[in-house]
N, C-alpha and C positions, 0 to 999 in steps of 0.2 A: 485623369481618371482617379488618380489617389486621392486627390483632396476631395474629390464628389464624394468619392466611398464615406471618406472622415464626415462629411458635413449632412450625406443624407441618412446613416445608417447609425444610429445608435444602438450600441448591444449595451448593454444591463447583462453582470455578473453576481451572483448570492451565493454565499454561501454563509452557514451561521456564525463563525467566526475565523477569522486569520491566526488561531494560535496553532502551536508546534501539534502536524501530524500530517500524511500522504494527502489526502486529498485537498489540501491546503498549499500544500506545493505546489501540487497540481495547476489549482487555482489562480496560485501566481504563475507559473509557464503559460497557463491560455490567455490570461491577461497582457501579461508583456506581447506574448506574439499576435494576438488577436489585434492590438490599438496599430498593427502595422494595417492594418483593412475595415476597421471600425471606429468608432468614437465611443470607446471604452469607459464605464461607468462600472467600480466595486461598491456594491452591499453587502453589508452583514448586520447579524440580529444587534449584538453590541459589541464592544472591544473588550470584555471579559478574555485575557490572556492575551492582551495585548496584537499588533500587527508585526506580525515575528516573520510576513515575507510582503516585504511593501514592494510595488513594483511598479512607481512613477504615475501607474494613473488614479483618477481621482478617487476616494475611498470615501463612501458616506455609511451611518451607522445608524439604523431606524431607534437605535437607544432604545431597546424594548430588553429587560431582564431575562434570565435562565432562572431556573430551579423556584422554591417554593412548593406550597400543598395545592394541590390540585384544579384545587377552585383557581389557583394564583397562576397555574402555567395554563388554563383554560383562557383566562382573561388575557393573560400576555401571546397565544396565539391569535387570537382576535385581535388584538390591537397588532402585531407582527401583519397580518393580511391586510389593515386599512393604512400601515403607514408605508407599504408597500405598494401597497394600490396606487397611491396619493405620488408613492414616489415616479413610478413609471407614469401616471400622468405627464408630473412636471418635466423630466427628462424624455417624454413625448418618442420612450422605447419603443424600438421596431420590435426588436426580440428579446427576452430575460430566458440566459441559461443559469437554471441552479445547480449546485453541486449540495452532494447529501442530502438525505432522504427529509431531515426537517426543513430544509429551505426548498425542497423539492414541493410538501404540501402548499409552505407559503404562497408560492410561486405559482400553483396551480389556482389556487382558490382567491388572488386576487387578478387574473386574468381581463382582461382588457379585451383590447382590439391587436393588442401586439404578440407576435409570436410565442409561445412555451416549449424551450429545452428545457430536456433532464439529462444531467449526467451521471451516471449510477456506477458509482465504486467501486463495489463488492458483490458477493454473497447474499441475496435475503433470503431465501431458504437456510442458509447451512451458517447464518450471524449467531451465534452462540450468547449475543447481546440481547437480540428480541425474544423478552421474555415475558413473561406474567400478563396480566388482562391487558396492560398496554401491547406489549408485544403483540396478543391477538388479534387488539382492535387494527393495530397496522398490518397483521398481514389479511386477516380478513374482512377489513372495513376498508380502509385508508387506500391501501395501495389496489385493492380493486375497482374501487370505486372513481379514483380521482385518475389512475395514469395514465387512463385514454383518451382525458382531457389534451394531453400534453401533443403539441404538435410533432415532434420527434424526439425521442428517447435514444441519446449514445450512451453504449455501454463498453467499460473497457475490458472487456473481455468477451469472447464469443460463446462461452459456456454459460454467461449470465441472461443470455436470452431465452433458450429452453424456458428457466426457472420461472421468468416473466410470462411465457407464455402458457407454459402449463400448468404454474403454480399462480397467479394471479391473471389470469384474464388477458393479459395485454396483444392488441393487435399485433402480428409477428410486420404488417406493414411499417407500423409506429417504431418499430429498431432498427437498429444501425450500429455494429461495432466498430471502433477507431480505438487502438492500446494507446495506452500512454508512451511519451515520448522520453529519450532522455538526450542528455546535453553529454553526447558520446566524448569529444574530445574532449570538453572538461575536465568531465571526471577520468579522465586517464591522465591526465596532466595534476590533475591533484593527487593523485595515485600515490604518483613518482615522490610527492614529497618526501624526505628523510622521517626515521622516528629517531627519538630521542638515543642516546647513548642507553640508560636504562631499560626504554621498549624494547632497543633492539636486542640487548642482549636476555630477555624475554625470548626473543623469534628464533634467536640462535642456540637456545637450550632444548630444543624439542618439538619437531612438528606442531604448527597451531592450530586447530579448527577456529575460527571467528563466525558468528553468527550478528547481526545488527539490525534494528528494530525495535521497536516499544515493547513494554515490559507488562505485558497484558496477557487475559485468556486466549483471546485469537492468535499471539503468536507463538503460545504451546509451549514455552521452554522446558518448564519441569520435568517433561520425560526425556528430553535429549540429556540431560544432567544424567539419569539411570544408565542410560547407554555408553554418554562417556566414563563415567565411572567404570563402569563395565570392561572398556577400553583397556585405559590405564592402567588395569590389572595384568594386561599382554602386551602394552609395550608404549614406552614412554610417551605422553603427549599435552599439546597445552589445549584449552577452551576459553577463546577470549568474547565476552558482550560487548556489542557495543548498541549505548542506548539506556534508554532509564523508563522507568514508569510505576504501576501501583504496583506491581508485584516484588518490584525490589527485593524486599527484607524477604517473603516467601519465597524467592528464590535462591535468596544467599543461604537463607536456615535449610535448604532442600541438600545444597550443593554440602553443607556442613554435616548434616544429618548422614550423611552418603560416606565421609569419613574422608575427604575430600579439603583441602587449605585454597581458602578464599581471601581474595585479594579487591580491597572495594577502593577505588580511585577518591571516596570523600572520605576516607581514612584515613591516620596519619602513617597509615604502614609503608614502610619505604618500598617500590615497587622492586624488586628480585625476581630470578628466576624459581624459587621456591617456592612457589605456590601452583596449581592445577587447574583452577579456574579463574576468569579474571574481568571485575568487571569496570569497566572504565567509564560508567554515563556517558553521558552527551557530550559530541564530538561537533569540534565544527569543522574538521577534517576527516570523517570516517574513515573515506578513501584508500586513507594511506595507510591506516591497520589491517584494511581489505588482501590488498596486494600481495605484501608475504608470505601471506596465509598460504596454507596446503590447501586446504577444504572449504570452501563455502556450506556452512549446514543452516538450514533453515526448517524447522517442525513445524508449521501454521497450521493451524485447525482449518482456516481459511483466507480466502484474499478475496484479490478482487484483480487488477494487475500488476503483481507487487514491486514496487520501484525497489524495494533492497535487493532482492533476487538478481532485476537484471543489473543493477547499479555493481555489484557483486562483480556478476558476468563480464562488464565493460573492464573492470580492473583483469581479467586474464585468469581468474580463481575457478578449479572447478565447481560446478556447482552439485549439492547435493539436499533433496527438497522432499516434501513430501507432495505427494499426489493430490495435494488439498484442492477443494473449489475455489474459486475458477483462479485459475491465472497459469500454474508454474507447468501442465502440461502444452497449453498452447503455448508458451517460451521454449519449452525444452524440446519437446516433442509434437512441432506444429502440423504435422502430416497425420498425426492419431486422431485415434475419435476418442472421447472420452470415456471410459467402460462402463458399463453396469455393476459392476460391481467392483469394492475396494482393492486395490493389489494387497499382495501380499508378501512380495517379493520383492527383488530388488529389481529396478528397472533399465538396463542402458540406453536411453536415447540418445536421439542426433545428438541434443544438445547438452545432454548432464545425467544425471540419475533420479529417476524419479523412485519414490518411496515410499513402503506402507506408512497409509495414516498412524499416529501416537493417539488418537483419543476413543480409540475401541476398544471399551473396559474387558470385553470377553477375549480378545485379541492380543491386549498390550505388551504384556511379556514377552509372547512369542516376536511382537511386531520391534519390541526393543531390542532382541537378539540379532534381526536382522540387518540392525542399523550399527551394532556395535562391529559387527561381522564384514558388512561391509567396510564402514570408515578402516578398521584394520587392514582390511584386503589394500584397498586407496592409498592409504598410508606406506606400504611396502610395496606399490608401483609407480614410479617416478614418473616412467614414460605414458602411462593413462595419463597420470596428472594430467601429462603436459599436453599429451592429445586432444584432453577435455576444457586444459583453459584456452586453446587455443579456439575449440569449436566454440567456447560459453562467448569469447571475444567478437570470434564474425559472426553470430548471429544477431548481436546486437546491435550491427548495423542497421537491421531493417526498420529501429527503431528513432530515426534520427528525427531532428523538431521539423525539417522538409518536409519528410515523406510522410509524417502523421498529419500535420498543420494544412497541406494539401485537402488529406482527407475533409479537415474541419469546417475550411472554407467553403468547401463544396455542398457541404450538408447547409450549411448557415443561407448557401446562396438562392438552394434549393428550397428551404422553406420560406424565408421571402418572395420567392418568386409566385408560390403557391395563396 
């Protein structure tokens, strides 16, 4: 039966490229686990940032450029849908699933005879990225227009399908939510690694909050910096990044401005207990700054279903989050409905704290008190901690590559059969 599966079923994967980011990971976990029931095929637009998560199967690249003026990314989508087209000809694809919204149109607009997934990441309502007359055309052209082309739409998170249905059009038959998976006992086993003599005596000078994640507007750091700050005023504590991206320098000058000693890992400053914040880039062990940690903080403007969250959660850390869209309430608090309107307070669920949003200009003040107030309260109970990393730990069982992958199979089998 296996080798039938391999030889009659070809899936086709796109996404627009393989460099360092979530759904890119992602890409490679459905890859790897998918070629155990298909004959696996990766696309992407080109290899601009390189293949930063190879995963044995075979990786081809329509070689079609990014960026340019206008007229330049108009032609390079055009030629993106005929060397796509061309390509599922030749590999005579049953199904092509895309990840991300621009291999999402690809994918639609060079349709065949063979099946169309979409797998949808995030937020498009509350992406703080779609903006300006393009932004429009995508929410009110693009994504109305083409999604119900699409044979089936998985979304990882269950709050992303409202958005699709009521804010774009989309058949509510045409979805399907399946979270993302994580690789549970891995990452507890990476956990466990040692830190350095110098880390640790970092982790031994003073409660740490760790937060990890790209260094971008969707992951909101700026105003957790106000509230730690705030902290540290009432009682000793460290704030560790882990992660890099374009905000870097704007958040080191935030964390300075704040009156605050900043510690940057591509510095030549010797790493000490001395410092208040601390940011260490890119980790190819996250994990194991996770673990010691006291608090898991995470402020996102939005997700989608954020793999640092629960990746967090598997290490034992309490978690402490904001209420952003979609993800961190159906992790933390999967029995809630999602409210109407934003909290404002502090949250305890089953699984962690949920928290006011950080990007409500008429709010923020009030809403950073609440988060300074909290983390200090956290801080001086040991035994919540331990109560909370113990809950952030087995909930994340339900997430295992089994019991998602199940799901995957099932949908994949089910639109073929259709």
């Amino acid at each position: 039966m296996q080798s039938k599966l391999v030889t009659d079923k070809n899936l086709l994967l796109l996404i627009p490229n393989l460099g360092l980011g979530g759904a890119q990971r992602v890409f490679h976990d459905h890859s790897v686990e998918l070629a155990k029931h298909y004959h696996v095929t990766e696309a992407v637009f080109n290899l601009e940032g390189g293949n930063m998560y190879p995963s044995g199967n075979e990786m081809l690249s329509l070689d079609v450029a990014g960026g340019g003026s206008p007229v330049e990314k108009l032609l390079n989508f055009g030629r993106r849908i005929g060397r796509l087209r061309a390509l599922k000809l030749r590999l005579r694809a049953k199904v092509c699933v895309s990840h991300l919204e621009g291999a999402d149109y690809v994918n639609l607009l060079s349709k065949g005879s063979e099946k169309v997934v979409l797998c949808i990441h995030g937020s498009k309502l509350h992406d703080g990225n779609i903006t300006g007359l393009v932004g429009w055309l995508r929410k009110k052209v693009l994504m109305p227009g083409l999604y119900n082309r699409a044979d089936k739409i998985v979304t990882v998170s269950r709050d992303i399908n409202p958005e699709l249905i009521e804010g774009f059009g989309v058949k509510p038959e045409k979805l399907v939510t399946i979270n993302n998976f994580f690789e549970v006992a891995q990452i507890e086993a990476k956990s466990r690694e040692p830190l350095t003599a110098r880390e640790q005596a970092v982790y031994d000078s003073a409660p740490v909050l760790v937060t990890s994640g790209r260094l971008t507007i969707q992951k909101n750091q700026a105003p957790l910096l106000d509230s730690f700050a705030a902290l540290i005023k009432r009682r000793p504590a460290k704030l560790v990044f882990v992660g890099d991206g374009e905000l870097r320098n704007d958040l080191i000058g935030h964390a300075r401005q704040l009156g605050m000693r900043v510690y940057e890992a591509w510095s030549q400053d010797t790493l000490t207990p001395d410092y208040d914040v601390y940011f260490l880039g890119l980790q190819q062990n996250p994990f194991k700054y996770i673990r010691p940690a006291s608090l898991f903080v995470f402020p996102s403007a939005w997700e989608g279903f954020p793999m640092a969250l629960g990746e967090a959660m598997i290490c034992g850390v309490p978690a402490v989050t904001t209420d952003c869209p979609t993800g961190p309430r159906e992790i933390l608090a999967p029995s809630t409905a999602t409210p109407h309107l934003l909290i404002r307070t502090a949250e305890r669920a089953e699984f962690g704290l949920l928290m006011p949003m950080l990007n409500q200009p008429a709010t923020l003040a009030a809403d950073q008190r609440v988060w300074t107030e909290t983390l200090y309260q956290l801080l001086g109970d040991a035994a919540e901690r331990e109560q909370l990393g113990r809950l952030a730990s087995l909930r994340m069982r339900d997430f295992t590559r089994e019991k998602i992958f199940r799901q995957w199979v099932a949908v994949l089998e089910d639109v073929l059969s259709n």
